[in-house]
C-alpha positions in Angstrom: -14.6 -68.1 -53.8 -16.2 -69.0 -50.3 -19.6 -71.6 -50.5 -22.4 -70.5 -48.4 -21.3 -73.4 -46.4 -18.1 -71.8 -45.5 -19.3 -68.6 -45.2 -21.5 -69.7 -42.7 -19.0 -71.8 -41.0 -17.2 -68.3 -40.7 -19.9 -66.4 -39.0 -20.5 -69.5 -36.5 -16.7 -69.0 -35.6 -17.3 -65.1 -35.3 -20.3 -65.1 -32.9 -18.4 -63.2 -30.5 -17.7 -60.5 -32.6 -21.2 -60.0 -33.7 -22.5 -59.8 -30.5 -19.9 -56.9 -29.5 -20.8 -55.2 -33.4 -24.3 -55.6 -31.8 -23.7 -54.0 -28.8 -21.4 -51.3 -30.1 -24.1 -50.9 -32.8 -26.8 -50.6 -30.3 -24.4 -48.0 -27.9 -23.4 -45.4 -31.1 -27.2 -45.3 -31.8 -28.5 -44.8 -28.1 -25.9 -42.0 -27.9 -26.1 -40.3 -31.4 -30.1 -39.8 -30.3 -29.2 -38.2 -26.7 -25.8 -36.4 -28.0 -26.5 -35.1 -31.6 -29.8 -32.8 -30.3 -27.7 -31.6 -27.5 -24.9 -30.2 -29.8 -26.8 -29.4 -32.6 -28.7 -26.9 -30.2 -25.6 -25.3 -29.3 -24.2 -24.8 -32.6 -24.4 -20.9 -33.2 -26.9 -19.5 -35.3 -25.2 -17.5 -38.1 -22.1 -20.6 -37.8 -22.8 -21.2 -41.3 -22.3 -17.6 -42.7 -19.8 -15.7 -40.3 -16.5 -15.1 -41.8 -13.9 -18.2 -40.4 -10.5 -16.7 -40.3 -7.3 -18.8 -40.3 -6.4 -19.2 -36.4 -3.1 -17.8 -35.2 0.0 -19.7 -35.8 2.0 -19.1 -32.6 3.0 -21.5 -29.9 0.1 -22.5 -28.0 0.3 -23.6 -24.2 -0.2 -27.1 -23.4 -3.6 -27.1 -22.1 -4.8 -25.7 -25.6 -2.6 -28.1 -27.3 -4.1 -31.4 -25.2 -8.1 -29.6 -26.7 -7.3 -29.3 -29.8 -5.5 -32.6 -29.9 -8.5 -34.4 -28.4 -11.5 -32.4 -29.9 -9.6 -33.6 -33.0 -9.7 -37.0 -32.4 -13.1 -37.2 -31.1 -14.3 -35.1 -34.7 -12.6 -38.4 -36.1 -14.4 -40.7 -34.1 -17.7 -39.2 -34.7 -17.2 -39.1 -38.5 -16.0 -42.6 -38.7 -19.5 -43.9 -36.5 -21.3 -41.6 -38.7 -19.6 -43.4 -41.8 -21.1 -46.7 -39.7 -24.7 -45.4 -39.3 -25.0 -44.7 -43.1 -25.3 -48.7 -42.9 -26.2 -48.8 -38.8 -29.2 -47.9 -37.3 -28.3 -43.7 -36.3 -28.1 -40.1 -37.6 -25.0 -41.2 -40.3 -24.6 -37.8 -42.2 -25.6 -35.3 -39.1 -23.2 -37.2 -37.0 -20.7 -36.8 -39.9 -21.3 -33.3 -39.5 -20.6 -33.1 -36.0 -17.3 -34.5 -36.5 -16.4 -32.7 -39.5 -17.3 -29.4 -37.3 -14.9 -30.5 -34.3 -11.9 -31.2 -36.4 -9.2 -28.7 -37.8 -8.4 -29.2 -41.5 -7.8 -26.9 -44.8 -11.3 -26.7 -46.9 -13.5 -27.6 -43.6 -16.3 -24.6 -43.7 -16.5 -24.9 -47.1 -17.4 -28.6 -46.7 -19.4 -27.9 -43.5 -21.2 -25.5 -45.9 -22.2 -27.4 -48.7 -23.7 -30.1 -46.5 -25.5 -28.0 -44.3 -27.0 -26.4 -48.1 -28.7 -29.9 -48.5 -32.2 -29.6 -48.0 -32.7 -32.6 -45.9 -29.8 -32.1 -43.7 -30.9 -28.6 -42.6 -34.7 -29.7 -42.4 -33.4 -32.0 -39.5 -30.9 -29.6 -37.8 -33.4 -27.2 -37.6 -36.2 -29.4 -36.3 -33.4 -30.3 -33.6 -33.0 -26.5 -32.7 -37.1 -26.1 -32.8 -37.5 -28.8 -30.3 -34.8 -27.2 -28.3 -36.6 -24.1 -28.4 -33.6 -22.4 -30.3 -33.5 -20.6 -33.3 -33.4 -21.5 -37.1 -29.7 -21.8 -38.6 -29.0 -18.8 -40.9 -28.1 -20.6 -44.4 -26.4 -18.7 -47.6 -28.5 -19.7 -50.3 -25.7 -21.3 -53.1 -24.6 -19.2 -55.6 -25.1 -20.1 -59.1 -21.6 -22.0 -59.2 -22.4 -24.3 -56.1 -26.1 -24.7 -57.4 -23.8 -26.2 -61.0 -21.7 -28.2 -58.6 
């Protein structure tokens, strides 16, 4: 078990890193506040209730391959700074949405769905597309079984 003496000692021998968590820290939450309104205005209206069909599964050229490959990995990065801002200054959960909604994976509009369904999440997405002079997102209201859930 570490003393508070040592575990002081420890983050005297860190400084360095602290300053670049600091920075980084500073840099996600600058950019979540000039990039999240900007994509959250774009987002399509009835995104939330439009039938998502499974995509083709035929050879795709490689310029298709190289965007899905790195609007993949950038869904990642935004999730994992959103998992950071839950205990960073930022928009956590609407940048976790973001992410979720750039990435390809089984079970993804339902998941997209149920957060959006949160009150508070939609609140602020909306208010986002307000200020952007856009319309409101259209919503499902949950059906008995997702209101259970």
């Amino acid at each position: 078990m570490l003393s508070l003496t040592q575990l002081y000692e420890w983050f005297r021998s860190h400084e360095t890193l602290w300053v670049w968590l600091g920075i980084a820290s500073v840099v996600m939450f600058a950019t979540t506040l000039l990039a999240v309104p900007f994509v959250v205005a774009r987002i399509p209206t009835d995104y939330f209730i439009r039938e998502h069909k499974p995509r083709r599964q035929a050879p795709r050229p490689p310029s298709q391959l190289f965007w899905l490959v790195f609007k993949n990995i950038l869904g990642v990065i935004l999730l994992l700074a959103g998992i950071a801002m839950l205990v960073l200054p930022g928009q956590g959960i609407l940048t976790m949405l973001l992410g979720i909604m750039l990435m390809n994976f089984p079970g993804k509009y339902e998941l997209e769905r149920r957060i959006i369904q949160q009150p508070t999440v939609l609140k602020a997405l909306n208010w986002m597309r307000t200020r952007a002079n856009r319309p409101e997102l259209i919503v499902d209201p949950p059906t008995a079984d997702e209101a259970i859930r």
